[in-house]
Residue frames as a rotation matrix with the C-alpha (Angstrom) as fourth column:
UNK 1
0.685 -0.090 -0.723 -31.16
-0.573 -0.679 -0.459 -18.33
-0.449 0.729 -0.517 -2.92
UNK 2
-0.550 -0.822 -0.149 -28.04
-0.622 0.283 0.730 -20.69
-0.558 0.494 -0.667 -3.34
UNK 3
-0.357 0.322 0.877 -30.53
0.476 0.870 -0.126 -23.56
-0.804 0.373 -0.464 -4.67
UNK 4
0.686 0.528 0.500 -31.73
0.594 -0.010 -0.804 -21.27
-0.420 0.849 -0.320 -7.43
UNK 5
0.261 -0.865 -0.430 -28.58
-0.879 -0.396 0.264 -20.41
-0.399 0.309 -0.864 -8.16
UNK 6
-0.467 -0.630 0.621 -27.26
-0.410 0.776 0.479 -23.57
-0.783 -0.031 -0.621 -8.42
UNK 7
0.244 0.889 0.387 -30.48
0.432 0.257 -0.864 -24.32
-0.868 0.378 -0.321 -10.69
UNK 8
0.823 0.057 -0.565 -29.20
-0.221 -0.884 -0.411 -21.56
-0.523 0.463 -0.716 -12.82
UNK 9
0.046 -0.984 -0.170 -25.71
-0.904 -0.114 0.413 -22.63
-0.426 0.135 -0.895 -13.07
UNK 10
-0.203 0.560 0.803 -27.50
0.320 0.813 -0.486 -26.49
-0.925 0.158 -0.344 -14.17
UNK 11
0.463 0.784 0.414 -29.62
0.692 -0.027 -0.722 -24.65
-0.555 0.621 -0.554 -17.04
UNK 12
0.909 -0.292 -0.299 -27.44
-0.406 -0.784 -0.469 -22.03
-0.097 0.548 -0.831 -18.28
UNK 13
0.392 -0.917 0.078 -23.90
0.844 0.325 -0.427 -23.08
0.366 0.233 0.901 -20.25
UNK 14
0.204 -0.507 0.837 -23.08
0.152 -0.828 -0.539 -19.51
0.967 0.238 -0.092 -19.64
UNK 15
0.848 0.380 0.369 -22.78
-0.358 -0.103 0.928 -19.49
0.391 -0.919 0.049 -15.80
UNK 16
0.270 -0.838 -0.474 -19.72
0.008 0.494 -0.870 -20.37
0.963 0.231 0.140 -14.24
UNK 17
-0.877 -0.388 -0.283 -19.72
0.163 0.315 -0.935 -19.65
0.453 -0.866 -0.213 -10.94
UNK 18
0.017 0.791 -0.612 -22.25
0.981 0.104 0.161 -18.71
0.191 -0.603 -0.774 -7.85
UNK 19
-0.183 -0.467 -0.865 -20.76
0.607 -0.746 0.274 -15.59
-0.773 -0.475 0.420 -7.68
UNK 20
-0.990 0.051 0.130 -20.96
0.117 -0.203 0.972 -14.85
0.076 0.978 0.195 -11.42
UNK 21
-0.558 0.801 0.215 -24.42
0.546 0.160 0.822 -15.39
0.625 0.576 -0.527 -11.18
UNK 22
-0.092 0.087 -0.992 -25.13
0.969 -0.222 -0.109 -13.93
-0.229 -0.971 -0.064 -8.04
UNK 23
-0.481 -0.461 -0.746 -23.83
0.409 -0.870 0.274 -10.24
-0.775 -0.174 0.607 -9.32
UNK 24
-0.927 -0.112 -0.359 -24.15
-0.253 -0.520 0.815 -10.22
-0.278 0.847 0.454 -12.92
UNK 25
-0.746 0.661 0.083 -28.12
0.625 0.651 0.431 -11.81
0.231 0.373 -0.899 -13.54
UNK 26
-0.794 0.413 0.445 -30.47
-0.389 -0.909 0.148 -9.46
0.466 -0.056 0.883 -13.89
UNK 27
0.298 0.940 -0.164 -33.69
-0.413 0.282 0.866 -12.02
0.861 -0.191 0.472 -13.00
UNK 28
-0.242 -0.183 -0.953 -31.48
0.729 0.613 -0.303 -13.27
0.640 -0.768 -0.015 -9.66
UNK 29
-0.943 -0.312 -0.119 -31.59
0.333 -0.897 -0.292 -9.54
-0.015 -0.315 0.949 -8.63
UNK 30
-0.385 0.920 -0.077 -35.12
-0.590 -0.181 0.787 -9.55
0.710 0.349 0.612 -9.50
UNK 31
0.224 0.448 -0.865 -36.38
0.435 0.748 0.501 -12.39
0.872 -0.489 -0.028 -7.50
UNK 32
-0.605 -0.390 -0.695 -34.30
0.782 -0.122 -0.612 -11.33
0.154 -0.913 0.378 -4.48
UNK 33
-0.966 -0.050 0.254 -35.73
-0.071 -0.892 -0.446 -7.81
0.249 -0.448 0.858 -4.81
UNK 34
-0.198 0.973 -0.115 -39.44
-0.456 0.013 0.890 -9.28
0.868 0.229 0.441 -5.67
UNK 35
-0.165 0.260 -0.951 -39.22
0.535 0.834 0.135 -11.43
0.829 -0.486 -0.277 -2.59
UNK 36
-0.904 -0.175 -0.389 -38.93
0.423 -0.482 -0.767 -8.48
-0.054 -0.859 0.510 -0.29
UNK 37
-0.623 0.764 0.166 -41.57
-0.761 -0.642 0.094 -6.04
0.178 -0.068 0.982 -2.07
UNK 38
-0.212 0.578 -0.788 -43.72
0.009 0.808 0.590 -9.53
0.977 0.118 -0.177 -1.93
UNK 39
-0.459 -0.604 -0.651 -43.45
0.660 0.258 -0.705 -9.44
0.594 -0.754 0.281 1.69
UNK 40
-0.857 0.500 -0.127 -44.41
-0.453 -0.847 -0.278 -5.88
-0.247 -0.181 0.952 2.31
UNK 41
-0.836 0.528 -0.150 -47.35
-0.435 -0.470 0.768 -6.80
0.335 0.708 0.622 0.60
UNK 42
-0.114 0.560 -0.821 -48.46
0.319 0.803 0.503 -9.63
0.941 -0.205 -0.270 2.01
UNK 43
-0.118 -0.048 -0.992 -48.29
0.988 -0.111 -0.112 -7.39
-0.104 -0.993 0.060 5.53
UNK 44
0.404 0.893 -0.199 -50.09
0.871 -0.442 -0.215 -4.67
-0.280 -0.087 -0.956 4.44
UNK 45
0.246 -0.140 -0.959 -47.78
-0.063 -0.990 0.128 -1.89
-0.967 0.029 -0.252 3.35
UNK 46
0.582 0.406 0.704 -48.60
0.672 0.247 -0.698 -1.89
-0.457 0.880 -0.129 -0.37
UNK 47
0.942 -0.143 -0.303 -46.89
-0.251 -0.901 -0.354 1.59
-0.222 0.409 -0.885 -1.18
UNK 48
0.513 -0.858 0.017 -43.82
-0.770 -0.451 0.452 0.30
-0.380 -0.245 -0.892 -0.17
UNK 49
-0.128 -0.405 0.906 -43.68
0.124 0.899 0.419 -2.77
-0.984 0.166 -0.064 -1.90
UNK 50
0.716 0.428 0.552 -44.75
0.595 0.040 -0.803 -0.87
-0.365 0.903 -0.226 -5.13
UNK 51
0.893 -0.427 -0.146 -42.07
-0.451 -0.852 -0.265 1.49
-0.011 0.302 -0.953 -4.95
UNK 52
-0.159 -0.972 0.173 -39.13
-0.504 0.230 0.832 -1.27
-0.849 0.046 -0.527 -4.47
UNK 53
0.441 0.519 0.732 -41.13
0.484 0.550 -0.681 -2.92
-0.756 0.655 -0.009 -7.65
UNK 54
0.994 0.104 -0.043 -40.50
0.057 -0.796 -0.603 0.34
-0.097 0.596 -0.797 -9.75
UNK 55
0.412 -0.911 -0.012 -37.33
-0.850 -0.388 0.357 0.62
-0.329 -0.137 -0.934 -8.55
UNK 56
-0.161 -0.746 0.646 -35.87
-0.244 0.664 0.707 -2.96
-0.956 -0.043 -0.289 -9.72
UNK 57
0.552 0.427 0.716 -38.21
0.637 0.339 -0.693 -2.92
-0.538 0.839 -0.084 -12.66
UNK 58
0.996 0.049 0.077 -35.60
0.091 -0.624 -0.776 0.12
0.010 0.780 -0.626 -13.68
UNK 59
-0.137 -0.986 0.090 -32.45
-0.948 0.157 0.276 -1.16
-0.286 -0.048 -0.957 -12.95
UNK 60
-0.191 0.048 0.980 -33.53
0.362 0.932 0.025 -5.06
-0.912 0.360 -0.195 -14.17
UNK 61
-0.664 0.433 -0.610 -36.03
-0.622 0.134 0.772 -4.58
0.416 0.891 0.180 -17.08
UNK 62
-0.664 0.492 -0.563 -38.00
0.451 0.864 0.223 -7.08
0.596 -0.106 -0.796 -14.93
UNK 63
-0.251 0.816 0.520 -41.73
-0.865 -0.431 0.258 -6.43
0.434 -0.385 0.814 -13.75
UNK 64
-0.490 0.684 -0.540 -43.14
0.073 0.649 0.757 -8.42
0.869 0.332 -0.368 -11.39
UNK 65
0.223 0.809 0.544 -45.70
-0.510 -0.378 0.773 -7.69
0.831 -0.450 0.328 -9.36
UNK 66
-0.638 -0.214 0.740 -45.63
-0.742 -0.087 -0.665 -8.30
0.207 -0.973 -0.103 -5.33
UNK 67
0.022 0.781 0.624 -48.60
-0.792 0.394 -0.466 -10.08
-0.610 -0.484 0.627 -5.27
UNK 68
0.263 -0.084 -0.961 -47.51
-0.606 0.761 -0.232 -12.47
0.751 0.643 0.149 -8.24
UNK 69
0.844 -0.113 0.524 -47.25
-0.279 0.742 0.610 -16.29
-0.458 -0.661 0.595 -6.48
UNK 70
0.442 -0.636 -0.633 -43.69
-0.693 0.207 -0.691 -17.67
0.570 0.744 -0.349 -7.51
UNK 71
0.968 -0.251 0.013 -42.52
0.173 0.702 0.691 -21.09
-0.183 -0.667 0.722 -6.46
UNK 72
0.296 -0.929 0.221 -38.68
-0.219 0.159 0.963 -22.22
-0.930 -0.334 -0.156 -6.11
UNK 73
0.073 -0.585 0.808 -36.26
0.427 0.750 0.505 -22.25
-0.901 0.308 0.305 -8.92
UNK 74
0.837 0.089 0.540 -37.46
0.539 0.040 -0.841 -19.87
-0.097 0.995 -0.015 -11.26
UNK 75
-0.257 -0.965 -0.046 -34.89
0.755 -0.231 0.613 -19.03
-0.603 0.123 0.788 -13.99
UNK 76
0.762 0.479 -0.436 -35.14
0.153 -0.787 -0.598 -15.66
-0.629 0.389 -0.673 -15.64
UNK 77
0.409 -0.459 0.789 -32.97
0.806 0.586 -0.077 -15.61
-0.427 0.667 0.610 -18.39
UNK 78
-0.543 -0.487 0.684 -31.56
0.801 -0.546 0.246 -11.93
0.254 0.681 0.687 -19.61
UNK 79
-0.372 0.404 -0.836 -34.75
0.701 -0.468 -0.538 -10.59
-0.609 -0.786 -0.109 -18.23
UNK 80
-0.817 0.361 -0.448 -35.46
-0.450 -0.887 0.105 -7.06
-0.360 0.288 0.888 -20.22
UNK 81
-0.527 0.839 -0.131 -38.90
-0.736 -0.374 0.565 -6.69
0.425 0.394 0.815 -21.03
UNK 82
-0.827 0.179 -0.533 -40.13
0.484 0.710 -0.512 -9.59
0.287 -0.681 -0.674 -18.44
UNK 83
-0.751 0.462 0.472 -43.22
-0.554 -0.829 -0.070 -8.59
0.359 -0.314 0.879 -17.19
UNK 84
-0.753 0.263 -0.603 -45.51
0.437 0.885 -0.160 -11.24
0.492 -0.384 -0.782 -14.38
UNK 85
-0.199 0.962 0.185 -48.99
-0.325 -0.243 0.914 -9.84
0.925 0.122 0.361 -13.57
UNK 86
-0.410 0.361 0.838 -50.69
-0.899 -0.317 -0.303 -9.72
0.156 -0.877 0.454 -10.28
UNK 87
0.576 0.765 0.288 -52.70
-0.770 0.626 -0.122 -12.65
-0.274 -0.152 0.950 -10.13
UNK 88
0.398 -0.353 -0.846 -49.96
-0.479 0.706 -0.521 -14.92
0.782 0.613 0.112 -11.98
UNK 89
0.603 -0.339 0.722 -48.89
-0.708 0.187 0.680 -17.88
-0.366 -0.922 -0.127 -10.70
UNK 90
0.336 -0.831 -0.444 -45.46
-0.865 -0.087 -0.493 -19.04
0.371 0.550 -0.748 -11.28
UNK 91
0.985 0.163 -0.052 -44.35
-0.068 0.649 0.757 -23.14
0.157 -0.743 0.651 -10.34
UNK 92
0.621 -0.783 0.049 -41.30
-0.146 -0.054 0.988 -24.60
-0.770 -0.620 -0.148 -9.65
UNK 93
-0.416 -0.752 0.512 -37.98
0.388 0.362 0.847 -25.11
-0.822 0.551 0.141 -11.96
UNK 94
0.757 0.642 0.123 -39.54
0.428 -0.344 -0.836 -22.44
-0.494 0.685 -0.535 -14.75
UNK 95
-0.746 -0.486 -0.456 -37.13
0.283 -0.850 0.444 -20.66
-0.603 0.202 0.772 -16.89
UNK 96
0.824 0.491 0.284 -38.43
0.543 -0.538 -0.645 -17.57
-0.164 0.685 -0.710 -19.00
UNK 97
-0.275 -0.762 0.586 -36.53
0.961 -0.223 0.162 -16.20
0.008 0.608 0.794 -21.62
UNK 98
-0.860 -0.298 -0.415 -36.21
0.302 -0.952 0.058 -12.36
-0.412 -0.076 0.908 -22.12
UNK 99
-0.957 0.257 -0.131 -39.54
-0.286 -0.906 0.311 -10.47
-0.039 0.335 0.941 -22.89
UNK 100
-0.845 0.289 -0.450 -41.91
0.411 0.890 -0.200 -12.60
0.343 -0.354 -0.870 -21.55
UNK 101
-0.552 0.444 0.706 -45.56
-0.787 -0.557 -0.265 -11.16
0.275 -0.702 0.657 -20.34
UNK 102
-0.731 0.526 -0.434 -47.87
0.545 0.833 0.091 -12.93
0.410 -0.170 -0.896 -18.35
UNK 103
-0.985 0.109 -0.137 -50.24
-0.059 -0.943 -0.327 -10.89
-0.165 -0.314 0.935 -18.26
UNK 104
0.223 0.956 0.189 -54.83
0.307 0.115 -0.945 -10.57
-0.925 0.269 -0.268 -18.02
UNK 105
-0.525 0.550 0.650 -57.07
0.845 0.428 0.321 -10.28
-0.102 0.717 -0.689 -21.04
UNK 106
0.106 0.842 0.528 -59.20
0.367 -0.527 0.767 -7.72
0.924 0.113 -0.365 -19.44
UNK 107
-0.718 -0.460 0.522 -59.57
-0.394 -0.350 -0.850 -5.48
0.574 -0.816 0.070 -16.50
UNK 108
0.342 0.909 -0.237 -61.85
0.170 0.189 0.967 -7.40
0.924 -0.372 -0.090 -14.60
UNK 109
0.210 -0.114 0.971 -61.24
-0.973 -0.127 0.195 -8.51
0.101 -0.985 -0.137 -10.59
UNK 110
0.686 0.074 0.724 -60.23
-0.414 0.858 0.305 -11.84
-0.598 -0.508 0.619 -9.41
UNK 111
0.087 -0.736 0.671 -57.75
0.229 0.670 0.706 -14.48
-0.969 0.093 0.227 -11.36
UNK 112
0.738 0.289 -0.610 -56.91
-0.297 -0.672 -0.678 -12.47
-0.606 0.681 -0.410 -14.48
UNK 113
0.310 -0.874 -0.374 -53.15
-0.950 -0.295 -0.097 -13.73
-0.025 0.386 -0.922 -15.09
UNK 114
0.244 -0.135 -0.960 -51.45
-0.587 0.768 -0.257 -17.38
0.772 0.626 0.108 -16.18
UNK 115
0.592 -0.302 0.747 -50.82
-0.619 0.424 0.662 -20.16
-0.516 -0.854 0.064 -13.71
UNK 116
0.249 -0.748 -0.615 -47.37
-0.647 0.343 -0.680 -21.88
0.720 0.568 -0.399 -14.81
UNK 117
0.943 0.066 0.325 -47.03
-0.311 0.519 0.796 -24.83
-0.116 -0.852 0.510 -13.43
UNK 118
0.479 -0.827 0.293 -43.86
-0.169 0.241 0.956 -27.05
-0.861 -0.507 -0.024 -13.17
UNK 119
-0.320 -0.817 0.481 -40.82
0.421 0.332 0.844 -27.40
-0.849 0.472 0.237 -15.57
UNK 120
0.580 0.467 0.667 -42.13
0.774 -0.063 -0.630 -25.36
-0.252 0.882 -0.398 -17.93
UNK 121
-0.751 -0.558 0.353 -39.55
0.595 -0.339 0.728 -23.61
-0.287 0.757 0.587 -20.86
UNK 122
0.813 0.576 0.088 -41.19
0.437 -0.504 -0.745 -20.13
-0.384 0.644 -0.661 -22.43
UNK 123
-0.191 -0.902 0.387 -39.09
0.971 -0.114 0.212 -18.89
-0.147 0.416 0.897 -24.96
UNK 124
-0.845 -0.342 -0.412 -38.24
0.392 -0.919 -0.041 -15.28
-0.365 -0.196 0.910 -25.98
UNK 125
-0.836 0.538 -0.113 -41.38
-0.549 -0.827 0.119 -12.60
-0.029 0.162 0.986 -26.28
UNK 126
-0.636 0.706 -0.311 -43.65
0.642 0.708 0.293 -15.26
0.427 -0.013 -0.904 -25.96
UNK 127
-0.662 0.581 0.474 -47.12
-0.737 -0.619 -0.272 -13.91
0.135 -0.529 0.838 -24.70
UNK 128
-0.625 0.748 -0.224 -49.29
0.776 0.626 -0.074 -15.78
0.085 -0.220 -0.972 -22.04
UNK 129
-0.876 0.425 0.227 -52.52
-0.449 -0.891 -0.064 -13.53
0.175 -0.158 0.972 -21.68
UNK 130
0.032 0.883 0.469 -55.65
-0.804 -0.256 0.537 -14.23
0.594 -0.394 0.701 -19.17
UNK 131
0.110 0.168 0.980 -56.80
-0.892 0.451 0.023 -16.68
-0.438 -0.877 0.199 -16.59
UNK 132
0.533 -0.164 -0.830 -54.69
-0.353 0.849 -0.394 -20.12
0.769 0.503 0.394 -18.73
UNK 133
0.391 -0.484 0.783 -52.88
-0.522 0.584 0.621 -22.78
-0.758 -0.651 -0.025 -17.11
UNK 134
0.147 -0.764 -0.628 -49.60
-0.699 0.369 -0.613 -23.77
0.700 0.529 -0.480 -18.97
UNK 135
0.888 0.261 0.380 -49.48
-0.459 0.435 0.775 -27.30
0.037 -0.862 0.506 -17.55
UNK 136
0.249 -0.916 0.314 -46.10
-0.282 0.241 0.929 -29.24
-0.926 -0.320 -0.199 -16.16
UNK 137
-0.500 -0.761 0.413 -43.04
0.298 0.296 0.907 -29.93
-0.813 0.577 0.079 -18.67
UNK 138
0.762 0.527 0.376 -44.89
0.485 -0.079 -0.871 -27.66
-0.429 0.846 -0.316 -21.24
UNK 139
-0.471 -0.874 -0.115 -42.92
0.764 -0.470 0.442 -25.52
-0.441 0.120 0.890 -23.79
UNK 140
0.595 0.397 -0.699 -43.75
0.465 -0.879 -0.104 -22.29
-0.656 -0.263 -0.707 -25.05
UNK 141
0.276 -0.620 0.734 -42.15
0.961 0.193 -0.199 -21.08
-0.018 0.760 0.649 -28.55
UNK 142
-0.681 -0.349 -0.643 -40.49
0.585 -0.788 -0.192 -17.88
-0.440 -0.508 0.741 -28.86
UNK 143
-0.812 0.579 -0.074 -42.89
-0.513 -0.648 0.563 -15.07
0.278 0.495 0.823 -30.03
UNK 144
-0.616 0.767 -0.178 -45.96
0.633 0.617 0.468 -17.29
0.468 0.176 -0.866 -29.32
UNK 145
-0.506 0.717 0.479 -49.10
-0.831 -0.553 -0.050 -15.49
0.229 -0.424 0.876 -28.21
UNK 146
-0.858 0.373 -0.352 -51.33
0.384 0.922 0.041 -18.13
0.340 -0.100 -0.935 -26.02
UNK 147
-0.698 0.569 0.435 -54.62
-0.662 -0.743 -0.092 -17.26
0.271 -0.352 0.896 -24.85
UNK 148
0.324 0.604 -0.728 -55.47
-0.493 0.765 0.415 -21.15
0.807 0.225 0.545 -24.33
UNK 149
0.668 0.093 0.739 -54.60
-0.720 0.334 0.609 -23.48
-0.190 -0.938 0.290 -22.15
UNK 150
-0.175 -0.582 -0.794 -51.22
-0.688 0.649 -0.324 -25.92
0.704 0.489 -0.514 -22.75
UNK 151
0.693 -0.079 -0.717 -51.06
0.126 0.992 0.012 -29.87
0.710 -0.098 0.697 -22.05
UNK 152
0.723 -0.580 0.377 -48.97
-0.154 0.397 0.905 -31.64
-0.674 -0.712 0.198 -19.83
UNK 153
-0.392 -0.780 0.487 -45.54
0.237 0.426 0.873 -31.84
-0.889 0.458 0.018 -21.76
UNK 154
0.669 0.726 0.159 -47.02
0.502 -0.283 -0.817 -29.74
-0.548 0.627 -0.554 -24.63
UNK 155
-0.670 -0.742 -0.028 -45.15
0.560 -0.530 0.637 -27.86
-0.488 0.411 0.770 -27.35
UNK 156
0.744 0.623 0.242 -47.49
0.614 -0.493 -0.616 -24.75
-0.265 0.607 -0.750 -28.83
UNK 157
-0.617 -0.781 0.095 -45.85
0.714 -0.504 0.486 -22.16
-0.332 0.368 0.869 -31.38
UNK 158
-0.616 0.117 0.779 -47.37
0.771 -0.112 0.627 -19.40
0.161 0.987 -0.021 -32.86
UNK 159
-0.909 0.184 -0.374 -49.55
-0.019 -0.915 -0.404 -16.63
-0.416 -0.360 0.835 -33.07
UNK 160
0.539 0.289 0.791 -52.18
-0.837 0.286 0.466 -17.72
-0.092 -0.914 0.396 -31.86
UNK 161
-0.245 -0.902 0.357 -50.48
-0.969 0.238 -0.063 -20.20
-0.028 -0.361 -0.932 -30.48
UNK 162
0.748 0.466 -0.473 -51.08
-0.580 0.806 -0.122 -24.01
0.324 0.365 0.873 -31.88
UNK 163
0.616 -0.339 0.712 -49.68
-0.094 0.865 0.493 -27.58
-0.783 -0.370 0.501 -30.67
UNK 164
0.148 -0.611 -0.778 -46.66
-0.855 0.316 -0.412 -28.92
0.498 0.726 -0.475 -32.73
């Protein structure tokens, strides 16, 4: 946990201490709580990893599924209206900004939600939406709606979202 802290306190001017961030960050409190219900899940007791979900998703603002993959580092930023789909997978050194969804297209079965890979920047309310791959050092404007795939070291804006 201290290394994404420390990550945190790196990317954010507002941070000042470990402690500061520790207490007062809604998406550190998130992660910590997602890493447990994640857990449960992955060892079979599904109820109970949906009910500590609910429960942080109403003291955070932050949804994110148990079964969502999330590597090391990620920064959640403010957090309310966050929301990280079942199937998403999340790499290392991500921040998302407040109101983020990654989220499916469709109810189908199988790989439904975005795969973020490394160093990648989404900005505020941005929607990713179905089975895309946002590839390393991409960015992600605020408000954008994607429903495509992004480059390596891409910038897309918009609704739908286009390259700049």
């Amino acid at each position: 946990m201290f290394e994404t802290i420390d990550s945190i306190i790196q990317r954010d001017p507002a941070a000042r201490s470990r402690l500061q961030v520790l207490l007062t960050y809604p998406g550190v409190l998130a992660l910590r709580w997602y890493r447990v219900a994640s857990f449960l899940w992955n060892h079979h007791l599904k109820l109970l990893a949906e009910i500590i979900t609910n429960i942080t998703r109403r003291r955070t603002g932050i949804e994110i599924h148990p079964a969502a993959q999330i590597g090391k580092r990620l920064f959640i930023d403010h957090g309310i209206g966050v929301v990280i789909g079942e199937t998403a997978i999340i790499g290392d050194d991500v921040t998302l900004m407040h109101g983020v969804t990654l989220g499916a297209r469709r109810t189908v079965t199988g790989k439904r939600h975005p795969t973020v890979k490394n160093d990648v920047l989404i900005g505020a309310n941005a929607l990713l939406l179905g089975d895309i791959t946002i590839d390393n050092g991409a960015k992600i404007g605020a408000g954008a709606v994607v429903l495509h795939s992004v480059l390596p070291n891409q910038t897309v804006v918009g609704s739908p979202a286009k390259p700049i």
